[in-house]
C-alpha positions in Angstrom: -9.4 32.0 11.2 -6.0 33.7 11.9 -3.4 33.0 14.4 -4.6 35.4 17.0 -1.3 36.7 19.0 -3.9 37.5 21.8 -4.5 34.6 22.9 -2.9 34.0 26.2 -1.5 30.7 25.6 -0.7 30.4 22.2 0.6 34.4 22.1 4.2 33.5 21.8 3.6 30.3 19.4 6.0 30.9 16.4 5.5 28.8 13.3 8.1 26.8 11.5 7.9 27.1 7.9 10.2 24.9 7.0 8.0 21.9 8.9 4.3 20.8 8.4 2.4 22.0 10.8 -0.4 20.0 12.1 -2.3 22.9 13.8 -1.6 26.1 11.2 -1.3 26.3 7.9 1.5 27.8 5.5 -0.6 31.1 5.6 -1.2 30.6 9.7 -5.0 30.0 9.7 -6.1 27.6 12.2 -6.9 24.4 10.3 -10.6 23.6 10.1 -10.4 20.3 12.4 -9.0 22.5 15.2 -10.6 25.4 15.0 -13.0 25.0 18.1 -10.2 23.7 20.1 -7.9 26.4 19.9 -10.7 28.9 20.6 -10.9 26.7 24.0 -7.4 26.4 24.6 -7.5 30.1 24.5 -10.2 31.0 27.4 -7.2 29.3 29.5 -4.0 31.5 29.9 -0.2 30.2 30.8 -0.7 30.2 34.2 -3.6 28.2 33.7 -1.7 25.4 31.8 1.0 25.7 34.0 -1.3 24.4 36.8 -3.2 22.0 35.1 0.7 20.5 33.8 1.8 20.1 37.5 -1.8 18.5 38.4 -1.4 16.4 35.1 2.5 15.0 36.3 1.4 14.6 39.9 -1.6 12.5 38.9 0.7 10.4 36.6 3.0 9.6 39.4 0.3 9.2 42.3 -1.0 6.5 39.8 2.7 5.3 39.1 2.8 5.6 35.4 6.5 5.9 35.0 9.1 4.3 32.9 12.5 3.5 33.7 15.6 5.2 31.6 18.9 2.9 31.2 21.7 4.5 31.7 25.4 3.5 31.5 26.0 3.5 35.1 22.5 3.9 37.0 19.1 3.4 36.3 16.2 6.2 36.6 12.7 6.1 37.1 10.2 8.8 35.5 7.4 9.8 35.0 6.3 9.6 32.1 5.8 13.3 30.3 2.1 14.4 29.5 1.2 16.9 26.8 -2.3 18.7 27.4 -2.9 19.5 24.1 -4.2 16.8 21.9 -3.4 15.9 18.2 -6.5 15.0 16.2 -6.7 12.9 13.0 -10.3 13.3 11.3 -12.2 10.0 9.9 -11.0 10.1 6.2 -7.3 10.2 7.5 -7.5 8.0 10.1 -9.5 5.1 7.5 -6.4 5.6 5.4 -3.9 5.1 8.4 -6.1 1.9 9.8 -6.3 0.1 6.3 -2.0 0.6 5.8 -1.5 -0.8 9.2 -3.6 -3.8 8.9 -2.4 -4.4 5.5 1.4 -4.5 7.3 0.3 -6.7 9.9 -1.4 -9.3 8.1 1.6 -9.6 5.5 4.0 -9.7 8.2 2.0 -12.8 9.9 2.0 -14.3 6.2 5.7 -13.7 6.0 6.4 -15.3 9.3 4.9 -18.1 8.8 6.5 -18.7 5.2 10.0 -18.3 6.7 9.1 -20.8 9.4 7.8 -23.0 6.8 8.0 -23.5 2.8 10.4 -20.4 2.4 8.8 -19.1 -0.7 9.8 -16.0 -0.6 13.5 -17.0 0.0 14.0 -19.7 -2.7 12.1 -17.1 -5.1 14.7 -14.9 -4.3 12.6 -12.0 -3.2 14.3 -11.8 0.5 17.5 -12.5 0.3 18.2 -16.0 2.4 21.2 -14.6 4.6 19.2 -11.7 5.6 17.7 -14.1 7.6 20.2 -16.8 8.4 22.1 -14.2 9.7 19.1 -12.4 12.0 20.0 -13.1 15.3 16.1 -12.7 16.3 15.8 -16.0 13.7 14.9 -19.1 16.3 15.2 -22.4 14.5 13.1 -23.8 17.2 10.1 -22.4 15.5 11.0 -23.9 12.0 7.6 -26.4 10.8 5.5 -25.4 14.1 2.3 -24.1 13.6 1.2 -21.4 16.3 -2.6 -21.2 17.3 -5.0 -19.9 15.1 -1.7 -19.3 12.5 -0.8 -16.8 14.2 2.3 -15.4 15.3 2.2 -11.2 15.4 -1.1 -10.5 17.9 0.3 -7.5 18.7 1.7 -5.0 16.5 2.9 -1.3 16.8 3.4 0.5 13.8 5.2 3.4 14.0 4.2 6.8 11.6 5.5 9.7 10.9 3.7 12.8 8.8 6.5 14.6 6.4 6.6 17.9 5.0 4.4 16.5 1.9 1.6 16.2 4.6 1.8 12.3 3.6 2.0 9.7 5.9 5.3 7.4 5.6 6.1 4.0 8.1 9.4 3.9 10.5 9.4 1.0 11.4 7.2 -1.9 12.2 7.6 -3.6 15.8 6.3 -7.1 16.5 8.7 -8.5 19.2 6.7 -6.4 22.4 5.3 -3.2 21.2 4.9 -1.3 24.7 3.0 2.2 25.0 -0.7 1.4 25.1 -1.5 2.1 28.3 0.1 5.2 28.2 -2.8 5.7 24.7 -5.4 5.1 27.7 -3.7 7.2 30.7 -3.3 10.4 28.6 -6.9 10.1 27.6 -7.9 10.1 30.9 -5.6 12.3 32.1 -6.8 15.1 29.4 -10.5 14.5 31.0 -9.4 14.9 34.2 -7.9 18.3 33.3 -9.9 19.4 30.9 -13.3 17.5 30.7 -14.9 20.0 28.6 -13.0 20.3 25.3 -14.7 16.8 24.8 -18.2 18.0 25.1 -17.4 19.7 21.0 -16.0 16.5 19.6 -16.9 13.2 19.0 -13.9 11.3 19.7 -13.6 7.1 19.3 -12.8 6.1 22.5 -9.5 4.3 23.5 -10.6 2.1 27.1 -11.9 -1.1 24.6 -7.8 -2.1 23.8 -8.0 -4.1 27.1 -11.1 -5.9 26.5 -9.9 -6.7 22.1 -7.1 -7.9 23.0 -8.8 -10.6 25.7 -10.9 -11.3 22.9 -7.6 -12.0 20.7 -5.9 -13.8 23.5 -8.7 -15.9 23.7 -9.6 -17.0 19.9 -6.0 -18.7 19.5 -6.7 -20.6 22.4 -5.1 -24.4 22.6 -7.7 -27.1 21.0 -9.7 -29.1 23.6 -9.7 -26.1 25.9 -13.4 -24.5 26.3 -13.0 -21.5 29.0 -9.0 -20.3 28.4 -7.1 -18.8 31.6 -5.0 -16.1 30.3 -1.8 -14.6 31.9 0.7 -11.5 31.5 4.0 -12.7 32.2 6.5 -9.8 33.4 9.9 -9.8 34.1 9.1 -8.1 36.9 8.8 -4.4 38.9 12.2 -3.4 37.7 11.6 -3.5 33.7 10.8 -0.2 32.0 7.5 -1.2 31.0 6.0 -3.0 33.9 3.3 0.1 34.6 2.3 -0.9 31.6 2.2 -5.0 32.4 0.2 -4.5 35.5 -1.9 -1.9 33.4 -3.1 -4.4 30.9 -3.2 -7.3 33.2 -5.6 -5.3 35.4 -8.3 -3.8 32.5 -8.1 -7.6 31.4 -9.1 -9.2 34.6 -6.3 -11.7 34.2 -3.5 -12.5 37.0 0.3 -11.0 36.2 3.0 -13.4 36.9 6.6 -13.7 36.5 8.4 -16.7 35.6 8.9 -17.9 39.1 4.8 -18.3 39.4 4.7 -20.8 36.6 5.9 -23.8 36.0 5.8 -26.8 33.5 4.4 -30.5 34.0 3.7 -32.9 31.7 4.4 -30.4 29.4 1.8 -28.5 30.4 2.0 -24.9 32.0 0.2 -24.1 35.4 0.5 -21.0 37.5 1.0 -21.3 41.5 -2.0 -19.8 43.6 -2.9 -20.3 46.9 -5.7 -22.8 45.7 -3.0 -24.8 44.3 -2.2 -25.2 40.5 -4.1 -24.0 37.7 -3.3 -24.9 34.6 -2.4 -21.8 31.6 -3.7 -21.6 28.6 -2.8 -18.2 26.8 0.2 -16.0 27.9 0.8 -12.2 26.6 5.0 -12.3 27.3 6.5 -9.5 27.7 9.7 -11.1 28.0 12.4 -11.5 25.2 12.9 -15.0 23.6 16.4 -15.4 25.3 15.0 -15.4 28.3 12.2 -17.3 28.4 13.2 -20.6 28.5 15.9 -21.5 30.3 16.6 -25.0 29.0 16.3 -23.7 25.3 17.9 -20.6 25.2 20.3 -18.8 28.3 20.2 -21.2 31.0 21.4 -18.5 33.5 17.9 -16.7 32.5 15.5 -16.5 36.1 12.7 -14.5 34.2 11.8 -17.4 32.0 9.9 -20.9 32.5 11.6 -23.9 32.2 10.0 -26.1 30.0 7.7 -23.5 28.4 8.6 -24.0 25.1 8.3 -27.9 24.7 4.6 -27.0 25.8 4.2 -24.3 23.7 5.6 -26.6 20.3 3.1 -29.2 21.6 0.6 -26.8 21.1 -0.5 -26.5 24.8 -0.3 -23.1 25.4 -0.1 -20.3 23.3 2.5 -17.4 23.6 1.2 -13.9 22.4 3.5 -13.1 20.5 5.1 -16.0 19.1 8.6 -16.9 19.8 11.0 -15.7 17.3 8.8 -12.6 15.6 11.8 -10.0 16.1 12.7 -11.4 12.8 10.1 -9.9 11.1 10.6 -6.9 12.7 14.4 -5.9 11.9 15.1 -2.7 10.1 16.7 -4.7 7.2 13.4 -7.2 6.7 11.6 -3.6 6.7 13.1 -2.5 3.5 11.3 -5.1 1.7 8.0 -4.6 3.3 6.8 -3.3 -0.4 7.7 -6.6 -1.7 6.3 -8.4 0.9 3.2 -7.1 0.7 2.5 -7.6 -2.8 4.0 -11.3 -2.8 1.3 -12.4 -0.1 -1.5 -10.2 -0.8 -1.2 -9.3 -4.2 -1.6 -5.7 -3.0 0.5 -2.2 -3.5 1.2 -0.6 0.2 -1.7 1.8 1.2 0.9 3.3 3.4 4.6 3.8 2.1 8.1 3.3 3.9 10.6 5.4 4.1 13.5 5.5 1.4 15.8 3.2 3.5 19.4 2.3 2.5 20.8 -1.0 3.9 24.5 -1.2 4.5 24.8 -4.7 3.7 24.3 -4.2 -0.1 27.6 -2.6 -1.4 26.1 0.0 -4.1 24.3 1.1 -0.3 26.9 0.9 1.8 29.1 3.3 -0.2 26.3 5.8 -0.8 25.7 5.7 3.0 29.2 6.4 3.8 29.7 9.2 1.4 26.7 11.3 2.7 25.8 10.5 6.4 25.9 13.7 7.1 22.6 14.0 5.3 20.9 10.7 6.7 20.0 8.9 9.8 22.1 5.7 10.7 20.0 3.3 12.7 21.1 -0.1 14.1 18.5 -2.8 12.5 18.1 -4.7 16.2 17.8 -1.6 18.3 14.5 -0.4 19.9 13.7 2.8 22.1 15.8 5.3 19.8 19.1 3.8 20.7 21.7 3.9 18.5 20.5 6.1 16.4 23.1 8.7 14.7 21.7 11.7 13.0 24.1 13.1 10.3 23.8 16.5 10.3 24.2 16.8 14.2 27.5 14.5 14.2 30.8 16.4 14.5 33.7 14.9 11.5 35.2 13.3 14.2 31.5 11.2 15.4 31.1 11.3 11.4 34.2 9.5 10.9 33.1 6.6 14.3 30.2 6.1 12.9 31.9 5.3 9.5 34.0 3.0 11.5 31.3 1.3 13.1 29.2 0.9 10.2 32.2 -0.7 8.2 32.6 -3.0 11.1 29.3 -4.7 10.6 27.5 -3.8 7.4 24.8 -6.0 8.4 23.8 -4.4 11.8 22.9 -0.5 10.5 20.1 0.8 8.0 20.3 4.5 6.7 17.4 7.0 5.8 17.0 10.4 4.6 17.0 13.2 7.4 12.7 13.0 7.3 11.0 16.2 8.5 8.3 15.0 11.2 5.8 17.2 11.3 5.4 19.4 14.4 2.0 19.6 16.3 2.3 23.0 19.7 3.3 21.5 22.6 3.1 23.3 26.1 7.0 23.4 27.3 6.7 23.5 30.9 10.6 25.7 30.9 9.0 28.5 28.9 5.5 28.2 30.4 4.2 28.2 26.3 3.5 26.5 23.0 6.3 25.8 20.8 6.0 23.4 17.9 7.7 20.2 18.4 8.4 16.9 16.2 5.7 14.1 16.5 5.6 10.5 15.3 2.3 8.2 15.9 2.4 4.3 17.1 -0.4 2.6 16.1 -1.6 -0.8 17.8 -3.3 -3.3 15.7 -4.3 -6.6 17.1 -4.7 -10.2 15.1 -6.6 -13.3 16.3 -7.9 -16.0 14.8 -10.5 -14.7 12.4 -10.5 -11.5 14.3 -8.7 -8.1 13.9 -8.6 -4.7 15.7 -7.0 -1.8 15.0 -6.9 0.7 18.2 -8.8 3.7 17.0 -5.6 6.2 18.8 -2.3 5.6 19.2 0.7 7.2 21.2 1.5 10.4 19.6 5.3 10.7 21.1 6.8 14.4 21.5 10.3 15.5 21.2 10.6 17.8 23.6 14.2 19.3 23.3 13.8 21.9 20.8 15.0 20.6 17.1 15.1 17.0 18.4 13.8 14.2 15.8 13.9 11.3 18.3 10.8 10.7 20.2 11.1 7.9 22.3 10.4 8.7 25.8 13.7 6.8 26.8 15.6 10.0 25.1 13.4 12.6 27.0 10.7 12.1 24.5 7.1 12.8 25.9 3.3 11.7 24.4 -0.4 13.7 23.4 -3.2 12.2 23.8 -4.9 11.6 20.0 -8.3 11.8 18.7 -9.6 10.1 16.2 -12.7 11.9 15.2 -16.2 9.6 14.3 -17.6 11.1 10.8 
């Protein structure tokens, strides 16, 4: 099937050669997975998308799904950009992708519990030990405890990106509070709303069970003694850029949403404040950082937090999903050794590879990185949301040389990679009224329990809308698709 410039809303679409497309091969035939889409997409012309966009933003802000954007001086809330066209990843590619991230997140749970433990893997020499001494997201308050169920990543959002080899290669891994689900089960709904029919030709996984696995999770690393857990999602509240998503998950649960100021600890055990009168807490999904949750171990000036939380938690009468002190695990330096941390504690090679990644702290590294950052990206290894992040070959000499400056600085702080060429899937671009191919990434969610493990069949495909853009995240005007992952 050949790209057929007749068709009303894709008559404009100009493939990229020098990306992979998702949607059209080298030769521009449709690939065979989206054939009968396109052929769907076509009965509809601009004007038609162009409607169903506005209907699409209008239903996303009715139903408040927004983020908020911080800027230097003001913060903004938006909503949160939709793409009507839908990626799809077929059963053979997908099985690939689900076995790579599982395989990440149970060696990152082995390797968190090592460091908080024996140390294996540092006195062997196969991490170095002032990688981690000198991780600020290292809490010694965790060092000997053992978390419920022996687990400390629950939740895990692994972050994908397709390359120009049509291979599959890892960011980065995120474990402190990977956020973006709920947006996985708004755009799915959102495309149905719009378009109900395209889903009559394909059988698609569905993507409303994450709320309902991850009560299931929540409740297998449940405190001993305790029969019927009461779960909570703790928020910092209305004014945090993910707390559409907090109420989301807290609602499809069934559970109650709290802040810090609705708990409280006695007898170093955690209850929540109703108008019944205390009940005590069992499991609670944080989505608050470490530093803040406690105010008598970490900032006392913190109001989000719970006094007294962690003495219960080390006590092992509540569980915190996820554990305290994670974002180790999780820094863009640790990531560079994923390969050897997944072979020391499953005796395993990496179904899914990382991305060459240069770490300034090593001095062979550093130089290399400061000789050619004009061909690689310089990220911050504590940095989430695309902050930070310098790409070479859109710096001016004078940003080249800053950067240089800043790196020298503080070796420690910034990881370099090749310039990686994310694949480009068409994306409706609501300024030109058409499809233009734009850069995607995919974040996966997998889940880990005790004896139990889920892998959302989906994930947040993330759009970078400004043309030639690489960065995704919505917080730098990024947007998302709604992905299919087809049954056999």
């Amino acid at each position: 099937m050949k790209l057929n410039t007749n068709q009303p809303s894709f008559s404009s679409y100009q493939r990229d050669n020098h990306f992979y497309d998702e949607i059209f091969s080298e030769n521009n035939e449709v690939k065979e997975v989206y054939k009968t889409l396109l052929n769907l997409y076509s009965e509809h012309t601009v004007q038609d998308f162009a409607r169903l966009n506005e209907k699409a933003k209008a239903s996303f802000f009715n139903q408040g799904i927004t983020f908020q954007v911080y800027g230097e001086h003001e913060t903004k809330e938006k909503i949160f950009p939709f793409d009507l066209f839908p990626r799809i990843i077929d059963h053979k590619e997908w099985s690939h992708i689900e076995r790579g991230v599982l395989q990440r997140s149970k060696a990152l749970n082995h390797f968190l519990w090592d460091i908080y433990h024996d140390k294996k893997i540092l006195r062997q020499g196969i991490v170095p030990l002032d990688l981690i001494n000198s991780s600020a997201n290292y809490l010694d308050q965790m060092q000997g405890l053992n978390p419920p169920g022996g687990i400390y990543n629950h939740i895990s959002g692994t972050d994908l990106i397709k390359h120009s080899d049509g291979k599959y290669y890892v960011l980065e891994d995120n474990i402190r509070c990977p956020s973006g689900v709920s947006y996985v089960i708004c755009n799915r709904t959102a495309l149905k709303r719009a378009l109900f029919g395209v889903f009559n030709h394909y059988q698609t996984h569905t993507v409303t069970d994450y709320a309902e696995n991850l009560l299931e999770i929540m409740e297998s690393v449940k405190p001993r003694g305790v029969d019927v857990p009461t779960c909570v999602v703790i928020t910092p509240g209305i004014y945090n850029s993910a707390y559409y998503e907090h109420s989301y998950l807290a609602k499809a649960m069934g559970v109650e949403l709290v802040e810090g100021r609705d708990l409280f600890v006695e007898n170093d055990f955690v209850y929540m404040r109703t108008i019944n009168g205390a009940q005590k807490v069992d499991v609670i999904y944080r989505r608050i950082d470490d530093v803040f949750m406690d105010p008598l171990e970490f900032r006392p000036d913190s109001t989000l937090g719970v006094p007294g939380l962690l003495a219960a938690y080390k006590l092992g009468n509540v569980c915190l999903v996820n554990a305290p002190g994670t974002g180790v695990a999780d820094d863009k330096a640790i990531y560079t050794y994923m390969p050897q941390i997944i072979k020391y504690y499953l005796g395993e090679e990496p179904i899914l590879n990382n991305v060459h990644t240069y770490h300034c702290n090593r001095p062979d590294e550093l130089k290399y990185v400061l000789e050619n950052i004009e061909n690689l990206v310089i990220k911050p290894v504590d940095e989430a949301g695309g902050y930070g992040i310098s790409i070479g070959n859109k710096l001016t000499k004078e940003e080249i040389e800053k950067v240089k400056t800043v790196i020298k600085e503080n070796p420690r702080k910034y990881i370099a990679q090749p310039i990686m060429s994310l694949s480009v899937h068409a994306t409706y671009i609501e300024d030109s009224q058409s499809f233009e191919p734009r850069h995607v990434d995919l974040r996966t969610f997998c889940l880990l329990g005790k004896d139990k493990s889920f892998v959302l069949k989906g994930g947040l495909t993330r759009v970078a809308l400004k043309k030639g853009n690489l960065i995704v995240n919505s917080s730098q005007g990024g947007g998302s698709k709604d992905t299919w992952v087809l049954k056999k």
